[in-house]
C-alpha positions in Angstrom: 16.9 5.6 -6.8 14.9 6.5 -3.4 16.3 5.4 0.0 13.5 2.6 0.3 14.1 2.3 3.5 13.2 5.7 4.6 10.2 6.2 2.3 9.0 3.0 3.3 9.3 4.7 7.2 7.9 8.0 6.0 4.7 5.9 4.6 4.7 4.1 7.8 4.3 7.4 10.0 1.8 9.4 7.3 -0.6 6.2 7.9 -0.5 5.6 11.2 -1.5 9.2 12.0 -4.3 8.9 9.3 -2.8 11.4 6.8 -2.9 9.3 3.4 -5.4 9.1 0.5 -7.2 5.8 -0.8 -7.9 5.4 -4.6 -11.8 4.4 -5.4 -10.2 1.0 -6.5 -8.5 0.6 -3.7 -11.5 1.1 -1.7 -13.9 -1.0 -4.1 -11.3 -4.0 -3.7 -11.7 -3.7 0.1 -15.0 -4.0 0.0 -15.2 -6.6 -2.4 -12.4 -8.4 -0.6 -14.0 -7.9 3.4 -10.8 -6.0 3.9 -11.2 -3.2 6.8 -9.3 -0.2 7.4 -7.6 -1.8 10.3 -6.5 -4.4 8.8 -5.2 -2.3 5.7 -3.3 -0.4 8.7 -1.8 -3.0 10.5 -0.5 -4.4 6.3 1.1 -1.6 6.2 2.7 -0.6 10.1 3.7 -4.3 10.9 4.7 -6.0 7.2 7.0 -6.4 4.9 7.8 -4.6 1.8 9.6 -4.0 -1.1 9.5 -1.7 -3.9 8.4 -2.6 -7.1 6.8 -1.1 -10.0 3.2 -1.3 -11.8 3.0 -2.0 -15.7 3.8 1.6 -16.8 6.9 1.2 -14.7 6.0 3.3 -12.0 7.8 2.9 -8.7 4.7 1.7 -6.4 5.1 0.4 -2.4 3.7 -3.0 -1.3 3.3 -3.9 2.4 2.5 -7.5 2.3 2.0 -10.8 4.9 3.1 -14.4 4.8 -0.6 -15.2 3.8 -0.5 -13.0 0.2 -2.1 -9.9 1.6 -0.6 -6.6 0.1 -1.2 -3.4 0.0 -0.4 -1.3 -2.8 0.8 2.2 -2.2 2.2 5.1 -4.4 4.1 7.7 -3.2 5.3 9.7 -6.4 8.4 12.0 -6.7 6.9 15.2 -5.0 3.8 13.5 -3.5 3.4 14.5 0.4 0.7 11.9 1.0 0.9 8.3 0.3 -2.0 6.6 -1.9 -3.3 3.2 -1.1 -3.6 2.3 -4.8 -5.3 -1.4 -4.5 -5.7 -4.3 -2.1 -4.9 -8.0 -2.6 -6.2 -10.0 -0.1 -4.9 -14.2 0.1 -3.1 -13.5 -3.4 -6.2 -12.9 -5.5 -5.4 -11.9 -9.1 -7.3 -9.5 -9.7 -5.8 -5.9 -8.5 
């Protein structure tokens, strides 16, 4: 099991110095959802989060507010830059 609490930092500190990947999804969502980059930021530097996992039981990120925002992030065993996966903006569904 990974120390959550220190990947969740190491995410932290790759993002706020601009070094992580977004997926195409993740990007489409944003701009489906009037999400900026900013905002994604801040999700993810000032939030909570917890680890979960997706359907194929992969171990995935999420930053999230009070107000249902969440960010989705993967950072795989051997991965050396966190991927913003999707977006959720207000609890919407669709991912």
């Amino acid at each position: 099991m990974p120390d959550i609490i220190k990947e969740a930092e190491y995410i932290r500190n790759m993002v706020s110095n601009g070094m992580y990947d977004i997926s195409t999804h993740a990007t489409q969502r944003m701009n489906e959802r009037n999400m900026f980059f900013d905002e994604m930021e801040d999700i993810i530097l000032n939030h909570k989060f917890k680890l979960a996992k997706d359907d194929g039981n992969n171990e995935r990120y999420e930053f999230y507010t009070n107000t249902k925002d969440k960010i989705i992030v993967a950072l795989g065993s051997g991965m050396m830059i966190p991927v913003i996966v999707t977006v959720i903006k207000g609890g919407s569904k669709n991912e």
